[in-house]
PQR file of N, CA, C, O and H, with PARSE charges and radii, in Angstrom:
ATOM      1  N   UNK A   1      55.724  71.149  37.599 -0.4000 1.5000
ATOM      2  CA  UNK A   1      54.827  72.115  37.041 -0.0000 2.0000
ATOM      3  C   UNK A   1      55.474  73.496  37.018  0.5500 1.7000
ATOM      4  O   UNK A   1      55.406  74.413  36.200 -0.5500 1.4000
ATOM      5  N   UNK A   2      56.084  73.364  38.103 -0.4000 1.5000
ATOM      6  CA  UNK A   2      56.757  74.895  38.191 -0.0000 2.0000
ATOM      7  C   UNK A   2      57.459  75.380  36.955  0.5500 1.7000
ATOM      8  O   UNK A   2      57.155  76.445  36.418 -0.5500 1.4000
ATOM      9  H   UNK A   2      56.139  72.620  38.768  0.4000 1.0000
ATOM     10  N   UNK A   3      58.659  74.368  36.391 -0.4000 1.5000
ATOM     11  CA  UNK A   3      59.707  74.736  35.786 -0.0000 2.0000
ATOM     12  C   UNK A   3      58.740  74.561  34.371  0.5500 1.7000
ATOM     13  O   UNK A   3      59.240  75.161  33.420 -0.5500 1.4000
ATOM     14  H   UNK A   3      58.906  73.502  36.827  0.4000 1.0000
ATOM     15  N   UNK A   4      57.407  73.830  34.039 -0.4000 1.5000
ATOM     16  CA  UNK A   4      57.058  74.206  32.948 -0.0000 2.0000
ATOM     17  C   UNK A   4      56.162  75.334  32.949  0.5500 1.7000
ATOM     18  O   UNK A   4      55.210  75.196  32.181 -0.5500 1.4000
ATOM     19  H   UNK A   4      57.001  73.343  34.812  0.4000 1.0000
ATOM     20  N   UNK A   5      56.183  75.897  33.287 -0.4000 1.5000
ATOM     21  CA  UNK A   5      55.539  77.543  34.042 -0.0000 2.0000
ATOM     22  C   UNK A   5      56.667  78.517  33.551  0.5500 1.7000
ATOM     23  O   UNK A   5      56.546  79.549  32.890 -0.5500 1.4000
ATOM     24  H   UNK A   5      56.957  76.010  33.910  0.4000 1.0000
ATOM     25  N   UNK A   6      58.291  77.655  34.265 -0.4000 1.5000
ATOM     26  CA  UNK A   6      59.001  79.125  33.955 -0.0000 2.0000
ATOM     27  C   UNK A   6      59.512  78.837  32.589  0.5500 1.7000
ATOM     28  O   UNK A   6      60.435  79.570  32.232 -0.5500 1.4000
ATOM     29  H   UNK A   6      58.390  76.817  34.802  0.4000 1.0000
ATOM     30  N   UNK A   7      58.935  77.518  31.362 -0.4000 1.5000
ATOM     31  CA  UNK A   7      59.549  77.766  30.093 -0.0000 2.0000
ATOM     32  C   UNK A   7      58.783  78.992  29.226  0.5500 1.7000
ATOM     33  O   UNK A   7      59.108  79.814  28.370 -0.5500 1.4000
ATOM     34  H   UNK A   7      58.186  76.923  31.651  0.4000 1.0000
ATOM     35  N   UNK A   8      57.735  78.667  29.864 -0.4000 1.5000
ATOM     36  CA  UNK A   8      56.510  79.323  28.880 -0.0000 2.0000
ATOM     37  C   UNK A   8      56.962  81.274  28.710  0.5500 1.7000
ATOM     38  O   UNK A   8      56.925  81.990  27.709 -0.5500 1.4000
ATOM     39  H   UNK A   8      57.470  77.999  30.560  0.4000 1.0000
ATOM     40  N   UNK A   9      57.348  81.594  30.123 -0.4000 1.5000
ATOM     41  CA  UNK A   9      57.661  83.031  29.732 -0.0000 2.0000
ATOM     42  C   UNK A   9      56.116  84.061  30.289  0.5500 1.7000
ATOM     43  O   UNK A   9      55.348  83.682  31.174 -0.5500 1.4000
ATOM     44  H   UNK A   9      57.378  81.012  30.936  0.4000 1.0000
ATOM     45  N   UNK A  10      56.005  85.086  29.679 -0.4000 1.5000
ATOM     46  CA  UNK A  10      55.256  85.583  30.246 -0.0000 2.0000
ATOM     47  C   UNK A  10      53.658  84.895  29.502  0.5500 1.7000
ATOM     48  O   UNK A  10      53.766  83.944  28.728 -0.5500 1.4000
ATOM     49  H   UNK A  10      56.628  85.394  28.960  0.4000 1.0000
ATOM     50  N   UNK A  11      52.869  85.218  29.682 -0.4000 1.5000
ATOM     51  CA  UNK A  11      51.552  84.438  29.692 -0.0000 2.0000
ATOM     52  C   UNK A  11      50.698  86.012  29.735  0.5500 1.7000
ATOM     53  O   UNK A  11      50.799  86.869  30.613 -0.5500 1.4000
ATOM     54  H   UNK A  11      52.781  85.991  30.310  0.4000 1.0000
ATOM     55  N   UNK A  12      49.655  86.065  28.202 -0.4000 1.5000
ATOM     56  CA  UNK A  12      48.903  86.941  28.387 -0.0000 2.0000
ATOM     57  C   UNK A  12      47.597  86.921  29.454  0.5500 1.7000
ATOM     58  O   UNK A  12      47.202  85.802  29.782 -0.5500 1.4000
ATOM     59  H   UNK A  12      49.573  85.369  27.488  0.4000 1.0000
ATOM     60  N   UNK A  13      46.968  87.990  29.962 -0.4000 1.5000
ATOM     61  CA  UNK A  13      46.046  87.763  30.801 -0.0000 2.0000
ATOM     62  C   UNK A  13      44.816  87.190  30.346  0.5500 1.7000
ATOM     63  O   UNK A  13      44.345  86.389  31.153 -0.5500 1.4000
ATOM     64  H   UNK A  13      47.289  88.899  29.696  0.4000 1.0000
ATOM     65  N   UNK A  14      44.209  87.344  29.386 -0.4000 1.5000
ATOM     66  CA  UNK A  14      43.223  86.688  28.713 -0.0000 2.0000
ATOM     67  C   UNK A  14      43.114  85.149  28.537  0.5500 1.7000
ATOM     68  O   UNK A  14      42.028  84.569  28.538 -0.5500 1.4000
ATOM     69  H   UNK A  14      44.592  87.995  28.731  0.4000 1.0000
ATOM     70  N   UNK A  15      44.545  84.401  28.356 -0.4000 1.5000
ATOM     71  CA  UNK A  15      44.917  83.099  28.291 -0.0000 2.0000
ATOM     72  C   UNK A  15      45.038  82.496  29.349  0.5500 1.7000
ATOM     73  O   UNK A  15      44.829  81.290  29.218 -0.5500 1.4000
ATOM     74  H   UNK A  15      45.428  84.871  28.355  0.4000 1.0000
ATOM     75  N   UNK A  16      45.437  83.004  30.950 -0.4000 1.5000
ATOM     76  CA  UNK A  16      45.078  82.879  31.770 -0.0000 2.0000
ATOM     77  C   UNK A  16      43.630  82.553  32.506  0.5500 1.7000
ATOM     78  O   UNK A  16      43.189  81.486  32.933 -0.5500 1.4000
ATOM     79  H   UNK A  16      45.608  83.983  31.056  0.4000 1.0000
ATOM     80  N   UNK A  17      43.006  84.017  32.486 -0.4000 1.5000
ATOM     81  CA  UNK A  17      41.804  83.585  32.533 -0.0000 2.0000
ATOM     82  C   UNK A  17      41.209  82.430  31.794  0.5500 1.7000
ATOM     83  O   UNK A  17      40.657  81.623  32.543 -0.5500 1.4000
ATOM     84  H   UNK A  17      43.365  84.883  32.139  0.4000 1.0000
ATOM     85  N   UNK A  18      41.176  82.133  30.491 -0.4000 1.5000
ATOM     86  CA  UNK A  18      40.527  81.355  30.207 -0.0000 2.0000
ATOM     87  C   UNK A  18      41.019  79.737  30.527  0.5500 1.7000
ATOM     88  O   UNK A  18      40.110  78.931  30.726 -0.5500 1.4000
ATOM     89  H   UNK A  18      41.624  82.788  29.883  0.4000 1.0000
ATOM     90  N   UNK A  19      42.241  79.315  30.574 -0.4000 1.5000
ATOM     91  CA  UNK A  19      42.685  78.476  31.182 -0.0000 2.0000
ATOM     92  C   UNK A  19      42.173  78.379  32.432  0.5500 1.7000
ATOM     93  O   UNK A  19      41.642  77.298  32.685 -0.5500 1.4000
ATOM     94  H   UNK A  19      42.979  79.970  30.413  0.4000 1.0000
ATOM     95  N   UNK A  20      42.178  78.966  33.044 -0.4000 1.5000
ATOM     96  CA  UNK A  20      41.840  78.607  34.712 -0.0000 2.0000
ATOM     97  C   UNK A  20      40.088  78.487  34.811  0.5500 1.7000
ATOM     98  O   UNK A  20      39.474  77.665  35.491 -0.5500 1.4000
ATOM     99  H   UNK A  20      42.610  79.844  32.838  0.4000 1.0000
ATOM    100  N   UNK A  21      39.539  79.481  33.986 -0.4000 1.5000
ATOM    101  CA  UNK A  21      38.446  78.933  33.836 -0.0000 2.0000
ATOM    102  C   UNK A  21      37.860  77.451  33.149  0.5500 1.7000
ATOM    103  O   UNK A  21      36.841  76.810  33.406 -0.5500 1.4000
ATOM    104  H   UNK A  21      40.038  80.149  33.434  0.4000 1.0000
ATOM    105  N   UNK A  22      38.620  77.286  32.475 -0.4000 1.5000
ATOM    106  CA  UNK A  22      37.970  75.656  31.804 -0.0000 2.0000
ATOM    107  C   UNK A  22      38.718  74.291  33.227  0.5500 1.7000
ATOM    108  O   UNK A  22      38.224  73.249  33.657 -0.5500 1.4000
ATOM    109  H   UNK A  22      39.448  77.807  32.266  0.4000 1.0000
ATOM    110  N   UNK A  23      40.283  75.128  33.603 -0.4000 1.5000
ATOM    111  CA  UNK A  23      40.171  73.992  34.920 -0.0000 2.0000
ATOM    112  C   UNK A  23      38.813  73.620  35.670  0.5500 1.7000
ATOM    113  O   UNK A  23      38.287  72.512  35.776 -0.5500 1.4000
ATOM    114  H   UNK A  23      40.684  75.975  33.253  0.4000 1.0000
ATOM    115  N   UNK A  24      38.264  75.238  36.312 -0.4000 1.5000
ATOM    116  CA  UNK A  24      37.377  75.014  37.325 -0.0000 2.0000
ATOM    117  C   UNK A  24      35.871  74.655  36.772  0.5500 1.7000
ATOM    118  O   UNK A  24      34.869  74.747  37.482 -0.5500 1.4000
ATOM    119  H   UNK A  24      38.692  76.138  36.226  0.4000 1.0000
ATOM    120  N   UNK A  25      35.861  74.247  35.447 -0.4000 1.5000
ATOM    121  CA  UNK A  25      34.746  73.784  34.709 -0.0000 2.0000
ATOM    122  C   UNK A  25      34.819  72.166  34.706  0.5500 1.7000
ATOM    123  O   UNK A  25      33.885  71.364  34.695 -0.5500 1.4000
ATOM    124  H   UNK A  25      36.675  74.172  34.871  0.4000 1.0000
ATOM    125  N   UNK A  26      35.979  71.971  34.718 -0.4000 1.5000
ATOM    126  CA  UNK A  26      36.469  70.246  34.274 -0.0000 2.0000
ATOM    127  C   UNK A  26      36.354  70.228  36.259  0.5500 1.7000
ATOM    128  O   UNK A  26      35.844  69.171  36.629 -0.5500 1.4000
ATOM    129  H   UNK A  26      36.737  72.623  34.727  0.4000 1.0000
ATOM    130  N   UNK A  27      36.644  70.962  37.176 -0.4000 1.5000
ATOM    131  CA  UNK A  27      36.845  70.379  38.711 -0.0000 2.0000
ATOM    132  C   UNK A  27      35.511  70.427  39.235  0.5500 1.7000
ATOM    133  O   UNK A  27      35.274  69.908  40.325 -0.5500 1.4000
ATOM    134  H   UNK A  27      37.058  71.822  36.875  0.4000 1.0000
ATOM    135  N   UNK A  28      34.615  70.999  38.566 -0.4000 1.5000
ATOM    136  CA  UNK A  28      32.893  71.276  38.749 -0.0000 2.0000
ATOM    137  C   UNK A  28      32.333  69.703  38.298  0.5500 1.7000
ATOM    138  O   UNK A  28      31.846  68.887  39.080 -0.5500 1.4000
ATOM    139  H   UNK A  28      34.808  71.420  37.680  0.4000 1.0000
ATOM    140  N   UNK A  29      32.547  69.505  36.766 -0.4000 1.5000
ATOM    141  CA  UNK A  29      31.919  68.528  36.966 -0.0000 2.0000
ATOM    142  C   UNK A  29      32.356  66.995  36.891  0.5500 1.7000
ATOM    143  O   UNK A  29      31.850  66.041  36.300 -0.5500 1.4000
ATOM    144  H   UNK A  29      32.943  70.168  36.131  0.4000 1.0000
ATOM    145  N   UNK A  30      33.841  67.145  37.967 -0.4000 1.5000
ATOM    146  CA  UNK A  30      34.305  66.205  38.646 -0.0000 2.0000
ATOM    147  C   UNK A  30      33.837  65.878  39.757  0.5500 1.7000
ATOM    148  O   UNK A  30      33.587  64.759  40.203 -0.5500 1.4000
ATOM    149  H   UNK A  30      34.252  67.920  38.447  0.4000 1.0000
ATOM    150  N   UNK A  31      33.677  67.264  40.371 -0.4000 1.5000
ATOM    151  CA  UNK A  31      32.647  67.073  41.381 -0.0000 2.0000
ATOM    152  C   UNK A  31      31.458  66.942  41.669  0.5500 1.7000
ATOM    153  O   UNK A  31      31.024  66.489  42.729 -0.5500 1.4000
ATOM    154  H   UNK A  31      33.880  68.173  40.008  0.4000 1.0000
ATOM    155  N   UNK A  32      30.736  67.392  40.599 -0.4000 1.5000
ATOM    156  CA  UNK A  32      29.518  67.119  40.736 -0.0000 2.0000
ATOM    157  C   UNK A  32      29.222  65.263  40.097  0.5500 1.7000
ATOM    158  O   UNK A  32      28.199  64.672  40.442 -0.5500 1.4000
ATOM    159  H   UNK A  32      31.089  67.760  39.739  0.4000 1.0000
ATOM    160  N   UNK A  33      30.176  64.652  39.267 -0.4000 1.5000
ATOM    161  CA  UNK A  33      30.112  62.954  39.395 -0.0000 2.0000
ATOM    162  C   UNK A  33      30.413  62.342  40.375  0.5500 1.7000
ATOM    163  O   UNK A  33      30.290  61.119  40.450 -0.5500 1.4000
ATOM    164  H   UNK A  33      31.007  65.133  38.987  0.4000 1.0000
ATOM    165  N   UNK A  34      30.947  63.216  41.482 -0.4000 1.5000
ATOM    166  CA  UNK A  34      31.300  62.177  42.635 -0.0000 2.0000
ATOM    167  C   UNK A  34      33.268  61.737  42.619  0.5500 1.7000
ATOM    168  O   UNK A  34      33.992  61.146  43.420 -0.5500 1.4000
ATOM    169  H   UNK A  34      31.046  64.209  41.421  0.4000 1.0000
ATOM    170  N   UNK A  35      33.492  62.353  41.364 -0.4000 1.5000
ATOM    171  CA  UNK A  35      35.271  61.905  41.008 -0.0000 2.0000
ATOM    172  C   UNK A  35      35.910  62.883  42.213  0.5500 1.7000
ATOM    173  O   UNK A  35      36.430  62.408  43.222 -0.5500 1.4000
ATOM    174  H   UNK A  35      32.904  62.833  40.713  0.4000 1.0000
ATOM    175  N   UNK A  36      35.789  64.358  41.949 -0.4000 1.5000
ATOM    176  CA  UNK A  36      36.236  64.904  42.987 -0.0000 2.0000
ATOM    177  C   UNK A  36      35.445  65.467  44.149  0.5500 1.7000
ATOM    178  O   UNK A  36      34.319  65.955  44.051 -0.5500 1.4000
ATOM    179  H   UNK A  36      35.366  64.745  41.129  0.4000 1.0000
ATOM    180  N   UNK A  37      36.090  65.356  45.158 -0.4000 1.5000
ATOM    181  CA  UNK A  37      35.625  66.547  46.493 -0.0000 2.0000
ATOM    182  C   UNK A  37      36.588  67.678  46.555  0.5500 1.7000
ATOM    183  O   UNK A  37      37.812  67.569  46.628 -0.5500 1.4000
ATOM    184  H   UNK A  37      37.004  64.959  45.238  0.4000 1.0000
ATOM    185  N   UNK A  38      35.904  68.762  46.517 -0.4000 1.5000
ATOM    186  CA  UNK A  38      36.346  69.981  46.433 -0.0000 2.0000
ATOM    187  C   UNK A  38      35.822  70.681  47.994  0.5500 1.7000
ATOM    188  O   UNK A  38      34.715  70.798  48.520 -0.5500 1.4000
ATOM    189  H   UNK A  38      34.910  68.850  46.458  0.4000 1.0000
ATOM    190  N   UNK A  39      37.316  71.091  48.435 -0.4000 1.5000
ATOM    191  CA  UNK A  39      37.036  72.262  49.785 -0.0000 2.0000
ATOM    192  C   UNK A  39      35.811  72.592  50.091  0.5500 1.7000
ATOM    193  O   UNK A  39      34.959  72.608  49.202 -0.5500 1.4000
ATOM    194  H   UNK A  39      38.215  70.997  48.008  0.4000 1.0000
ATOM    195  N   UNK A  40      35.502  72.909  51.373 -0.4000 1.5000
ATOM    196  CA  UNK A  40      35.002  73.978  51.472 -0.0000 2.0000
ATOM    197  C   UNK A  40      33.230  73.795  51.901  0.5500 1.7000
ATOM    198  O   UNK A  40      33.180  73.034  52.868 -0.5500 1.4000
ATOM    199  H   UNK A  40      36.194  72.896  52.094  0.4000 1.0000
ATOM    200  N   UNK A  41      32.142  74.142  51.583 -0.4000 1.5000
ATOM    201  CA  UNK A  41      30.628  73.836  51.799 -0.0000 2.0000
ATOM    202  C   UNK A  41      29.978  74.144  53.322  0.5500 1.7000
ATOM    203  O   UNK A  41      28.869  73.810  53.740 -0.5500 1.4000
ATOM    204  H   UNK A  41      32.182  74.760  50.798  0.4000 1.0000
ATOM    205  N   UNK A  42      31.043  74.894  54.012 -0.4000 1.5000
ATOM    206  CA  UNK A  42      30.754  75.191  55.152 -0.0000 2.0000
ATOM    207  C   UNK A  42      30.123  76.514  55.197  0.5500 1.7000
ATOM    208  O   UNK A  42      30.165  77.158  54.148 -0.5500 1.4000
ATOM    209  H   UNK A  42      31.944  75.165  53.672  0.4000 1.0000
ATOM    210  N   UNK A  43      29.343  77.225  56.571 -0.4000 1.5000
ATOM    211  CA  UNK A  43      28.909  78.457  55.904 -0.0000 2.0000
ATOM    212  C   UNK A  43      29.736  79.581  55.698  0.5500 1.7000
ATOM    213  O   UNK A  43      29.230  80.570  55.167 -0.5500 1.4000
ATOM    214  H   UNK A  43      29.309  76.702  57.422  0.4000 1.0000
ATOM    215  N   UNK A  44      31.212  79.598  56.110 -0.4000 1.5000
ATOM    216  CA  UNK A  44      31.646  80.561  56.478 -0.0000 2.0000
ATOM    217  C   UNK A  44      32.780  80.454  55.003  0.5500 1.7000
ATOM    218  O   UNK A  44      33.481  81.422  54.708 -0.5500 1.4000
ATOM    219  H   UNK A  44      31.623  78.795  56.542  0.4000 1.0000
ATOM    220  N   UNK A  45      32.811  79.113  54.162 -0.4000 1.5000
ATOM    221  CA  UNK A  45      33.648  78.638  53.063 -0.0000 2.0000
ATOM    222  C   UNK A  45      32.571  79.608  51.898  0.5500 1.7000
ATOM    223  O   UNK A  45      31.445  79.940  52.268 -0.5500 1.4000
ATOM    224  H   UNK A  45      32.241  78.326  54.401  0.4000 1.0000
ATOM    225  N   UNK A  46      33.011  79.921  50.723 -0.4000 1.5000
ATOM    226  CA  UNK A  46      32.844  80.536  49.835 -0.0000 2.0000
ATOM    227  C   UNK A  46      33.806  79.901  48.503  0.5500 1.7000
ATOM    228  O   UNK A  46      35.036  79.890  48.457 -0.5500 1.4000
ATOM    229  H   UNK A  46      33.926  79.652  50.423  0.4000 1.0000
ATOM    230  N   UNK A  47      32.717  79.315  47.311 -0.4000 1.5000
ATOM    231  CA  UNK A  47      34.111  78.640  46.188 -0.0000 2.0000
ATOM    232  C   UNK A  47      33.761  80.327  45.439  0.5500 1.7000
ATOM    233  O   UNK A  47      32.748  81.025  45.390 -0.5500 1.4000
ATOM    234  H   UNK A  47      31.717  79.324  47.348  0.4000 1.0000
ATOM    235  N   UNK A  48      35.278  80.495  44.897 -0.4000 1.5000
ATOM    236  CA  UNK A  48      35.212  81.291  43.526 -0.0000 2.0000
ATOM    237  C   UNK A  48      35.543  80.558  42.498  0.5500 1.7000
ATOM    238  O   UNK A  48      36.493  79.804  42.292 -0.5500 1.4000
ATOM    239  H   UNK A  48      36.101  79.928  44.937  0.4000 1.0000
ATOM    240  N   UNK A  49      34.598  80.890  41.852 -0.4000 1.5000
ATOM    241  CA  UNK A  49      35.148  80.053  40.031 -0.0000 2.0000
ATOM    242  C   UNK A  49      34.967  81.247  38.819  0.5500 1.7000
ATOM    243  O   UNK A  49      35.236  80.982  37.647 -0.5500 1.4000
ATOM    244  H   UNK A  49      33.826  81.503  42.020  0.4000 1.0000
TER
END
């Protein structure tokens, strides 16, 4: 993953954000089917999405 990270070059911030946002949309409702367990649910744990 790394080295296809360093083909890409620099990466605008907007494309970022929105990439990482549709990850944690697709890891939401992985988790919420039961596919994934995601960190955390403790009181002192906090998710950011």
């Amino acid at each position: 993953m790394e080295k296809d990270v360093g083909a890409h070059g620099s990466v605008p911030k907007r494309a970022v954000d929105d990439n990482r946002s549709s990850v944690m949309d697709i890891a939401k409702s992985l988790s919420t089917s039961g596919e994934l367990v995601l960190p955390g649910g403790g009181e002192e744990d906090e998710l950011m999405y």
